[in-house]
C-alpha positions as CSV (number, residue, x, y, z in Angstrom):
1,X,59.7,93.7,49.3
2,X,60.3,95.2,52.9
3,X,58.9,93.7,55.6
4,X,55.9,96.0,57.3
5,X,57.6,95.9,60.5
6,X,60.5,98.1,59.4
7,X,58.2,100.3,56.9
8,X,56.2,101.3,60.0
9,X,59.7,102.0,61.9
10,X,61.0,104.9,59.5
11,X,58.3,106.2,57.8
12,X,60.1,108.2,55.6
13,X,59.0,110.8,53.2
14,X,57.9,109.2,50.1
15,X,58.7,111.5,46.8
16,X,55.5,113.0,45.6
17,X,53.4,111.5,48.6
18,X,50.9,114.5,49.3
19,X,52.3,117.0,52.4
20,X,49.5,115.7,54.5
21,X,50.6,112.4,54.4
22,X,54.3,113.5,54.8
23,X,53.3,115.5,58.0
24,X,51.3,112.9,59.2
25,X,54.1,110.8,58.8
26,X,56.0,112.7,61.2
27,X,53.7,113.0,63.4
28,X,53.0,109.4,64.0
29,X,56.8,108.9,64.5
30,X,56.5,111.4,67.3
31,X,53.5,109.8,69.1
32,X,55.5,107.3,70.9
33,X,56.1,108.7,74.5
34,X,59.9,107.2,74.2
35,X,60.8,109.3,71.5
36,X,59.0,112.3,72.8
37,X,61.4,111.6,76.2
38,X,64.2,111.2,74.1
39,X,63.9,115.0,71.9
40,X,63.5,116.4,75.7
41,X,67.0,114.6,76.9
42,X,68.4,116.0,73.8
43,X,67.3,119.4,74.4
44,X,70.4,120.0,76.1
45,X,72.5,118.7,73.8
46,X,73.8,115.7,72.7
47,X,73.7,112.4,74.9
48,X,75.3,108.6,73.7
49,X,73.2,105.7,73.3
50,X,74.0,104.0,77.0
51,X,73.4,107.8,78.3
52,X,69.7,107.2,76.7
53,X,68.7,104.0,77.6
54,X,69.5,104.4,80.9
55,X,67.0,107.7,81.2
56,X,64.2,105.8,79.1
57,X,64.9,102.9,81.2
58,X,64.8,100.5,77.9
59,X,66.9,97.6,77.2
60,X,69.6,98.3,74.2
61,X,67.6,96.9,71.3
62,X,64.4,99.0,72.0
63,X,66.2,102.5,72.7
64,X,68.1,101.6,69.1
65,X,64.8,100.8,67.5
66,X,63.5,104.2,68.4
67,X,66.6,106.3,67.6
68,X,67.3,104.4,64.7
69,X,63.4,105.1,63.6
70,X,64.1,109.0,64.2
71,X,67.2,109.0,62.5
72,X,65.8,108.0,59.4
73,X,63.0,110.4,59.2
74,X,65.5,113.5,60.0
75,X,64.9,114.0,62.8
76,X,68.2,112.8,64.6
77,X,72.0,112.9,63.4
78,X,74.2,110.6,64.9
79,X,78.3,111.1,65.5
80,X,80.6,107.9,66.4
81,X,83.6,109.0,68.9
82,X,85.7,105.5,69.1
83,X,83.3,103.1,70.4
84,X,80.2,105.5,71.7
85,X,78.0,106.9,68.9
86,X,76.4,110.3,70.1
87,X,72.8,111.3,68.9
88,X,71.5,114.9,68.6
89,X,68.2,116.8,67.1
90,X,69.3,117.8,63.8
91,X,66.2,120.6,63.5
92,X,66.5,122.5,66.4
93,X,62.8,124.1,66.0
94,X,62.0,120.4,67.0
95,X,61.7,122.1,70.9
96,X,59.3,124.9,69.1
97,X,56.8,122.3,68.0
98,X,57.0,120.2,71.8
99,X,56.8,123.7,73.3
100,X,53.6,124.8,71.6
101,X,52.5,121.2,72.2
102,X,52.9,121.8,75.7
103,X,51.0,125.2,76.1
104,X,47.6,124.1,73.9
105,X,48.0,121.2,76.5
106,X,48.5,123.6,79.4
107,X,45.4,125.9,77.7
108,X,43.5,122.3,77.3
109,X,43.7,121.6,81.1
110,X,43.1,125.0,82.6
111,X,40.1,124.9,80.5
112,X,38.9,121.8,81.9
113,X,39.6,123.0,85.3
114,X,37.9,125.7,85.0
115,X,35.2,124.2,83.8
116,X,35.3,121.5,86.9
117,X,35.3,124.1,89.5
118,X,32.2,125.8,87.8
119,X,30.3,122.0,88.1
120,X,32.1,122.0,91.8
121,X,30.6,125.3,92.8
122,X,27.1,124.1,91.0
123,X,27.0,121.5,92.9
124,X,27.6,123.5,96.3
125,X,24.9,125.9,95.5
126,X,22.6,122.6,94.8
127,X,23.1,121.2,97.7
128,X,22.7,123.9,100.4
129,X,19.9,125.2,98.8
130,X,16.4,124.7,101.4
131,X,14.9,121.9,100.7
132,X,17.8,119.8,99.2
């Protein structure tokens, strides 16, 4: 029987598990902000483990944990050159889906700044009104 600690490191996709489980599956791996910093590094290409950890700033056995996770799922492929081993997104529409992440977040926050410098300008028009 695995151990829950490595069944909630690789969820992987389980054969006739329904596609909303599957998705949100992949989704959960990708709500840790390490391996969301990790698909940007790799948006350039590919990077080796030490080339990683030192940009996450993690020690060895938690950058491997995360890769390892994403590797798993699909998500990564890895290549060993002599004594580095080289990771890279396998899917490159990956950057897609953290793109249009990023604009209904950018959409999400003009929104609420719009909506704050309405309530600003409310409470201008409050405030220097006679009798305030």
């Amino acid at each position: 029987m695995p151990d829950e600690r490595s069944a909630k490191a690789s969820p992987a996709p389980r054969e006739g598990a329904p596609i909303y489980r599957v998705k949100a599956d992949f989704f959960r791996l990708l709500g840790h902000p390490a391996r969301v910093r990790i698909l940007e590094l790799l948006r350039d290409g590919e990077r080796t483990v030490g080339e990683l950890q030192a940009a996450l700033e993690l020690d060895s056995s938690g950058a491997s944990q995360h890769l390892t996770a994403m590797r798993r799922q699909g998500v990564l492929e890895s290549r060993r050159a002599g004594t580095s081993v080289y990771y890279r997104v396998k899917d490159p529409r990956i950057f897609q889906l953290l793109e249009i992440a990023k604009q209904i977040l950018t959409t999400q926050l003009q929104e609420t700044s719009a909506l704050l410098g309405d309530l600003s300008e409310l409470s201008f028009d409050a405030s220097t009104r006679p009798g305030s």
